[in-house]
C-alpha positions in Angstrom: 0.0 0.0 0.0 1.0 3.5 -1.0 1.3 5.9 2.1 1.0 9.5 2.0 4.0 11.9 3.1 1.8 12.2 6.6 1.7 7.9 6.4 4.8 7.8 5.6 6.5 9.5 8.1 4.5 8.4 11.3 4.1 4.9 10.5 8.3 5.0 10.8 10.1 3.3 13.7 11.2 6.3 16.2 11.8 6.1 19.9 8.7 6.5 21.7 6.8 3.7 19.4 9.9 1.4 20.3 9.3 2.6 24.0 5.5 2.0 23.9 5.7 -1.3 22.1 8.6 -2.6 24.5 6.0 -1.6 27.3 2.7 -3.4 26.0 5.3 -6.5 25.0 6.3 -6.6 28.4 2.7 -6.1 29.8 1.5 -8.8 28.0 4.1 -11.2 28.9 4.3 -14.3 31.1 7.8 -14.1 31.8 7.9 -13.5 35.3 11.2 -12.7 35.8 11.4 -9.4 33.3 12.5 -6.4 34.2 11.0 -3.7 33.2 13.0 -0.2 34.2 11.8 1.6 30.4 8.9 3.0 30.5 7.3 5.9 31.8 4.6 4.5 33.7 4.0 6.0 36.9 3.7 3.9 40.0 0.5 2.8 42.0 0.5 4.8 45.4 -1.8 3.1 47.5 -3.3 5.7 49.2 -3.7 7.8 45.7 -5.0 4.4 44.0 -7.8 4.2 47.3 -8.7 7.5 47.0 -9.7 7.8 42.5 -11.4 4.3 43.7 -13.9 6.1 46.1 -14.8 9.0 43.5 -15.3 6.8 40.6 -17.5 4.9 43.4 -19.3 8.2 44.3 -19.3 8.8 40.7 -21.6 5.5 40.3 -23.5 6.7 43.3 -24.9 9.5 42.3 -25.9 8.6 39.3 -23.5 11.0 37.5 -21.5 8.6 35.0 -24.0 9.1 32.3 -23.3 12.4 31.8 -19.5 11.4 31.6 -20.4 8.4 29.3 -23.2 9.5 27.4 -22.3 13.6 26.9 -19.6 15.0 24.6 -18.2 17.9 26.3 -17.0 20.8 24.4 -14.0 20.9 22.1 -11.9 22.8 25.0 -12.9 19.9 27.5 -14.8 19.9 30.6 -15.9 23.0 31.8 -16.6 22.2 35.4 -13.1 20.8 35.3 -11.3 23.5 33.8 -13.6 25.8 36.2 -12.5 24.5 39.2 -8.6 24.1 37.9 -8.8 27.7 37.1 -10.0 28.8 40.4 -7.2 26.8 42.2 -4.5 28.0 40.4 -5.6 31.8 40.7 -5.8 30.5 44.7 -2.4 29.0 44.9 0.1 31.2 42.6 -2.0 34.5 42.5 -2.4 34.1 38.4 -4.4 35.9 36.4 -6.2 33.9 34.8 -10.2 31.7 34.0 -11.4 28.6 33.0 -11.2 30.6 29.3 -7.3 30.1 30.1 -7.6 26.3 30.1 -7.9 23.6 27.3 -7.7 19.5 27.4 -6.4 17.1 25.4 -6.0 13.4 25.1 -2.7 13.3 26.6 -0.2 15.9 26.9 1.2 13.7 23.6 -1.8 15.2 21.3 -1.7 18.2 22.8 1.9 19.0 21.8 1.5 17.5 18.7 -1.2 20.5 18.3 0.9 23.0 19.7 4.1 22.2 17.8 2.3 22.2 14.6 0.4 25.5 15.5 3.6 27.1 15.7 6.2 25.7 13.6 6.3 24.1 9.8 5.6 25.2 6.5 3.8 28.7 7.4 1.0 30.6 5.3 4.1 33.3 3.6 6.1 30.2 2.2 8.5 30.1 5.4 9.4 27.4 7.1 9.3 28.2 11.4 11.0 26.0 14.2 10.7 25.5 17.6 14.0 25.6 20.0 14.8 23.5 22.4 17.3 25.4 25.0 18.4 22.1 27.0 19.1 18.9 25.3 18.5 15.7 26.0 14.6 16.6 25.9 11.5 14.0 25.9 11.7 11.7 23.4 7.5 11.8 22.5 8.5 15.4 20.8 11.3 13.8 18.3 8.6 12.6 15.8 5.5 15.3 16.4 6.4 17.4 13.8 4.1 17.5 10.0 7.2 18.5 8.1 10.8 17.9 8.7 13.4 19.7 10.1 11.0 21.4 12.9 13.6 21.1 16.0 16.5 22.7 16.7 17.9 21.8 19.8 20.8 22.9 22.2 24.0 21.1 24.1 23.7 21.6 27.5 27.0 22.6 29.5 27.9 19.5 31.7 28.5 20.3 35.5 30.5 17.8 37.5 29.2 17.8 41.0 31.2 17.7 44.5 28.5 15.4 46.4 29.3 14.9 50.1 29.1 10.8 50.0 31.8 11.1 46.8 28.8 10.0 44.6 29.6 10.7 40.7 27.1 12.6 39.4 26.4 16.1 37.5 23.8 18.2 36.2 23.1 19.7 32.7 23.1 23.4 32.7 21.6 25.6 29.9 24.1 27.1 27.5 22.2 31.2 27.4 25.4 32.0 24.8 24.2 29.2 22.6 20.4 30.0 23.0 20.8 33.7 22.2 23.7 33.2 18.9 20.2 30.9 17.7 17.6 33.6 18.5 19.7 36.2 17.0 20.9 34.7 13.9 17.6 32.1 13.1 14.6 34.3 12.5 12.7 31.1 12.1 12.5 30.1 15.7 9.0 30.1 16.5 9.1 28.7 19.9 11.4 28.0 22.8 10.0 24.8 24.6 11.5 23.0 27.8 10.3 20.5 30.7 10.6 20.6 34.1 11.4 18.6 35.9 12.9 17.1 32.6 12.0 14.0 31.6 14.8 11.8 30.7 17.2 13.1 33.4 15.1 14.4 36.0 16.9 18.0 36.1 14.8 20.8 36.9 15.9 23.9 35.4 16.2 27.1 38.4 13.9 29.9 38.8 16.6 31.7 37.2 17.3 29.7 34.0 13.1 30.1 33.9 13.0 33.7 34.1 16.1 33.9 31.6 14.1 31.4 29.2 10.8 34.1 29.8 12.3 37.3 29.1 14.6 35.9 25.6 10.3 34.4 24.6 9.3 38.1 25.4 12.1 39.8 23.3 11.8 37.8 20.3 8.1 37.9 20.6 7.9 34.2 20.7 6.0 31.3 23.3 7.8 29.6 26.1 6.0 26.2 26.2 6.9 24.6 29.6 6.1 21.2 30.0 4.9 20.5 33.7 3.8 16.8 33.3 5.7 15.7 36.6 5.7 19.5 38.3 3.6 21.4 40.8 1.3 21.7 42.0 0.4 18.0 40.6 1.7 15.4 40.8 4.2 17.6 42.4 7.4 15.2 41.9 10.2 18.0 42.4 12.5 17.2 45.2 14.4 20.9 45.3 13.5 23.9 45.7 11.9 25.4 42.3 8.2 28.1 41.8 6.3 27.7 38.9 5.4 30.9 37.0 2.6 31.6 34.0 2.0 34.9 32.0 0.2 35.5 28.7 2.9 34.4 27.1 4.0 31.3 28.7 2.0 27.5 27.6 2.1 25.6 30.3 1.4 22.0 30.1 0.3 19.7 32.6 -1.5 16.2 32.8 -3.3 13.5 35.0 -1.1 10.6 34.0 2.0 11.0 36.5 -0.6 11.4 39.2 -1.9 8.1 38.9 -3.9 7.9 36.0 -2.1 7.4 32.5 -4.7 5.5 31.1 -7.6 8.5 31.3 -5.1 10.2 28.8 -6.0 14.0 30.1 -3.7 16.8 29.2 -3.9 19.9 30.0 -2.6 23.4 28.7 -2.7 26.9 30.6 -2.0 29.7 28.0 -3.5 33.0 26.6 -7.1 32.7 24.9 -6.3 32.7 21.2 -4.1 29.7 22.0 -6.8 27.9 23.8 -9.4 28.8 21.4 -7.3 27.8 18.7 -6.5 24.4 20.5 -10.3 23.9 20.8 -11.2 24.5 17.0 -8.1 21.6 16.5 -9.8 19.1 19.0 -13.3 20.2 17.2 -11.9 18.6 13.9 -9.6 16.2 15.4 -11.4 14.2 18.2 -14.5 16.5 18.4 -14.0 16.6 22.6 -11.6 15.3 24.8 -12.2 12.5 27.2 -14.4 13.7 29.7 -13.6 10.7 32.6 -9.9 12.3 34.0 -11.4 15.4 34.6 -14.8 14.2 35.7 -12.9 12.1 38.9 -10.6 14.7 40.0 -12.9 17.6 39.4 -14.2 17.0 43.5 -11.3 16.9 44.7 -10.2 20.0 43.3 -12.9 22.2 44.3 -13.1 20.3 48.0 -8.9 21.7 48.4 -8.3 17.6 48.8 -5.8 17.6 45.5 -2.6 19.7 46.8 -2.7 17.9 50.2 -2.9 14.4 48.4 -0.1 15.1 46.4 1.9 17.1 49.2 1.7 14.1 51.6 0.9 11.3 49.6 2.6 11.6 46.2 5.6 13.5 47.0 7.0 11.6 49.8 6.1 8.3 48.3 8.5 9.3 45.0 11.0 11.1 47.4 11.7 7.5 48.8 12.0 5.5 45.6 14.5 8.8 44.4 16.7 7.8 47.6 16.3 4.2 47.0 17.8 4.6 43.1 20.7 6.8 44.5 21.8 4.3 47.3 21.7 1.5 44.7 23.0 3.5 42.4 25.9 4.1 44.6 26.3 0.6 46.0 26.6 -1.0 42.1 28.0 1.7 40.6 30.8 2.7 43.0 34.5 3.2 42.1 33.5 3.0 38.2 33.3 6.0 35.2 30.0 5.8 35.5 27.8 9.4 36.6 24.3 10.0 37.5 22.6 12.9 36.6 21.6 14.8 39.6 17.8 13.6 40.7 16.2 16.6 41.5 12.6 15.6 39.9 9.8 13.2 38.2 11.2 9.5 38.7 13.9 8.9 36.4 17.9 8.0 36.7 19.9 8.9 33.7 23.3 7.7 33.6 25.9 8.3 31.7 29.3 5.6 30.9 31.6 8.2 30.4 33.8 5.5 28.8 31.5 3.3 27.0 32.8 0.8 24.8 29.6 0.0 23.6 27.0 2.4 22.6 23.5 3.3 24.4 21.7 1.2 21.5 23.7 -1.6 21.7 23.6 -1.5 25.3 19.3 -1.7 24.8 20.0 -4.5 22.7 22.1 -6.5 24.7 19.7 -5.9 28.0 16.7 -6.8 25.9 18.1 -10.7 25.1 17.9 -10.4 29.4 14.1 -9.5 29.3 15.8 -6.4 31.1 14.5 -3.0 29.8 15.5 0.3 29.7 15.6 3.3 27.3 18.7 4.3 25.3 19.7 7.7 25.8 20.4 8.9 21.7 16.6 9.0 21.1 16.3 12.1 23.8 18.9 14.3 21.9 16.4 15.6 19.6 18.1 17.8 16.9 21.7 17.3 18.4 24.7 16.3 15.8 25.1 12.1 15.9 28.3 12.6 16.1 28.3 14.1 19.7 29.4 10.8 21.6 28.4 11.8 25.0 24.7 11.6 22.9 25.7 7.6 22.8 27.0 7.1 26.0 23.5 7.6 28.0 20.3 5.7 29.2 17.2 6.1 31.0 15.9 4.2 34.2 12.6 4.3 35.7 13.0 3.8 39.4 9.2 3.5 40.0 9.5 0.4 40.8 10.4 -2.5 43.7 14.0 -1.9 44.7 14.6 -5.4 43.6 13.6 -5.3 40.4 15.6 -2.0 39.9 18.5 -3.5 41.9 18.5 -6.5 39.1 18.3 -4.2 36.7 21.2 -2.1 37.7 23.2 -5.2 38.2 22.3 -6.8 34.9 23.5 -3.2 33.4 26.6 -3.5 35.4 27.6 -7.0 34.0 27.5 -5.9 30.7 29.0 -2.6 30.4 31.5 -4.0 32.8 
């Protein structure tokens, strides 16, 4: 069969197909003894788990699920949802803003898609716009969300070697401003600057000051700073240093359900000036005609009852907190006395390690763990728009440490034996 241009380039292998098919292989395995350290599935908190049980239970109770399985909501989302979000987040950070300010998706993965391709690609005057990303390695579910090629232009971070006080090796990426601002002065097609925090594959979260930098460069070249707050406050709230989260007019900030607990509702969310939002609307209107009302529809009492925050302050937080300390001991323990550095965990629930002298490269290191049934991520995929022929670019991987620290103990250990 003959694709289209469109076919053609999203039915291509990229990384986050090979990461979602490695994670619904391993679902739907027998093998008991896989380990699966890949994906980005968040972990079941018991007392979060217990508490979307008794609303979807109150849900039944009064009688309310029809309206959630027999309406369409508008092509913005739920407005009760986005109603009480709004309210909260004018309560808690003093923003300016209404429900008029809010619009859903299905998934922050759609969403993006919608907002990269409102911004950058082959534009109405024959030019061709792209969108920058400042710090590179980035997500890898942006690599492939472009219409047209060439739509990313990315980066490389300066690499900080950190003094730890247990001798651990491990260092932090650090935005390069010199790099950002020869890009925004000498490409007029930048359309966009677009970073997450906490970052997901490394777990770095950028500094109120690298943000405000990142906000004032958007502002002078009269272009968006999209933020990506999928594993940020105020949910689920997975940042274990000291960071605020700002908004203006001209900041999209993107959050989502899934890290709290509920990736399969698929519920993104976007905070950003009206025209975006009513532009993202008239896109869900022809795309999907309304987003998936059930996300919004269990959390929406918990927002507007002030039970959200506290959840996540004492429930969520502490509970990723833990398995952050358990990755770093093991990390420690296995790792100790070898080249080997972990990138400073200061958010969401990843480890990202680089082999400083690998003899073997990222991929091949996937390849070999795979044979194992042992799973992780390799790291080239999150260098979106970086030269190939960087070779720290080869050199890294991703863990997820939301798990049992055996399974990531085994993991770590099975990584060990063959890089060793």
């Amino acid at each position: 069969m003959d694709y289209s241009n469109f076919g053609t380039k999203f039915t291509q292998p990229n990384g986050i197909t090979q990461l979602m098919e490695d994670l619904g292989d391993a679902k739907n395995s027998n093998n008991p003894n896989i380990v699966m350290l890949g994906g980005g599935n968040p972990a079941l908190v018991p007392e979060v788990n217990n508490i979307f049980i008794n609303e979807l239970q109150k849900l039944v109770a009064n009688n309310t699920l029809s309206n959630v399985f027999g309406l369409y909501d508008g092509p913005t989302g739920n407005d009760a949802f986005r109603a009480a979000l709004a309210k909260q987040l004018k309560s808690e950070y003093s923003w300016d803003l209404t429900a008029n300010n809010i619009a859903l998706g299905n998934g922050s993965q759609a969403n993006f898609f919608v907002l990269f391709n409102l911004l950058a690609g082959s534009m109405p005057d024959g030019s061709h716009k792209k969108v920058l990303f400042p710090l590179a390695p980035e997500y890898v579910g942006y690599a492939d969300q472009g219409l047209t090629d060439d739509m990313f232009v990315a980066i490389k971070p300066d690499i900080e070697i950190l003094n730890t006080e247990s001798g651990s090796n491990q260092f932090k990426y650090i935005i390069n401003f010199k790099a950002v601002e020869q890009v925004l002065t000498s490409d007029s097609s930048i359309s966009a600057l677009c970073v997450s925090r906490p970052t997901n594959p490394t777990g770095n979260v950028i500094t109120d000051e690298e943000v405000q930098h990142l906000d004032l460069l958007a502002k002078q070249y009269n272009i968006p700073l999209i933020i990506d707050n999928a594993y940020g406050d105020p949910f689920p709230g997975c940042i274990y240093t000291d960071a605020n989260l700002i908004w203006n007019s001209n900041i999209i900030l993107c959050m989502s359900l899934s890290k709290l607990g509920l990736p399969g509702l698929r519920t993104g969310i976007v905070v950003a000036n009206n025209d975006i939002i009513k532009a993202i609307g008239r896109v869900n209107g022809s795309m999907v005609l309304s987003p998936n009302s059930f996300g919004p529809s269990l959390v929406t009492r918990l927002i507007n009852e002030d039970e959200l925050l506290p959840l996540c302050k004492n429930s969520v937080l502490p509970f990723y907190r833990q398995k952050a300390q358990t990755a770093m001991n093991l990390f420690d323990e296995i790792f100790a006395h070898l080249p080997v550095y972990l990138h400073k965990v200061e958010g969401a629930f990843f480890m990202w390690l680089w082999f400083k002298e690998a003899k073997i490269t990222s991929e091949q290191l996937y390849q070999k763990l795979k044979e194992q049934d042992v799973y992780i991520i390799p790291g080239h995929n999150f260098f979106i728009g970086i030269d190939d022929a960087w070779a720290h670019k080869h050199q890294c991987i991703r863990i997820n440490y939301a798990t049992d620290a055996s399974t990531l103990r085994k993991g770590l250990e099975a990584i060990k034996a063959v890089m060793a």
